[in-house]
Steps between C-alpha positions, in 0.01 A plus 500: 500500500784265391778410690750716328258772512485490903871423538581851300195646723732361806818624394359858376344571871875329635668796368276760520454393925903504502524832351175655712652340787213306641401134515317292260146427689508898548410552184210356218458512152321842500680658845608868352850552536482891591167505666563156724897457501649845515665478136660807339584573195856400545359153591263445206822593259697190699194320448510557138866431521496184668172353268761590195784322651309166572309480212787681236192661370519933447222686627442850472481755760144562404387219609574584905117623510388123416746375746355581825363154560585091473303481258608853323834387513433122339300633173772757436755276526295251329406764205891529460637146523219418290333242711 
C-alpha cells in the first residue's frame, strides 16, 4: 500500500468515525457499520455525502450497499475518483 493510498484509507475512516460518532481504534478496515456501529440509513447517506465532499467525486445512491465497510467505502470512492 503506498503512502497516499493509506493516508486516503486514514482520512476515509476520519469521517466516516465523525459521522458514526465513535472513535478511530473502535473501528477496522472490515468493522460493519450497521451490524457493529449502529448505522442507519440516514447515516450511510451522510457517509456518502461527506466521501463526495472530500474527494469532489459524485457517487450514486446505489452504491450505499457497497458502503457498509472501510474498505467498501475506499473502492467506491476509489472507482469514482478514479484512483
Amino acid at each position: 500500500m503506498t503512502v497516499e493510498t493509506a493516508s486516503k484509507i486514514a482520512r476515509i475512516k476520519e469521517i466516516v468515525c465523525d459521522i458514526l460518532e465513535i472513535e478511530e481504534d473502535e473501528m477496522t478496515e472490515t468493522s460493519h457499520f450497521v451490524e457493529d456501529h449502529e448505522a442507519d440509513s440516514l447515516l450511510a447517506i451522510e457517509i456518502l455525502a461527506g466521501m463526495e465532499k472530500e474527494f469532489k467525486v459524485t457517487i450514486e445512491q446505489s452504491e450505499l450497499p457497497r458502503m457498509v465497510t472501510l474498505n467498501g467505502v475506499y473502492e467506491v470512492v476509489a472507482e469514482n475518483a478514479g484512483w
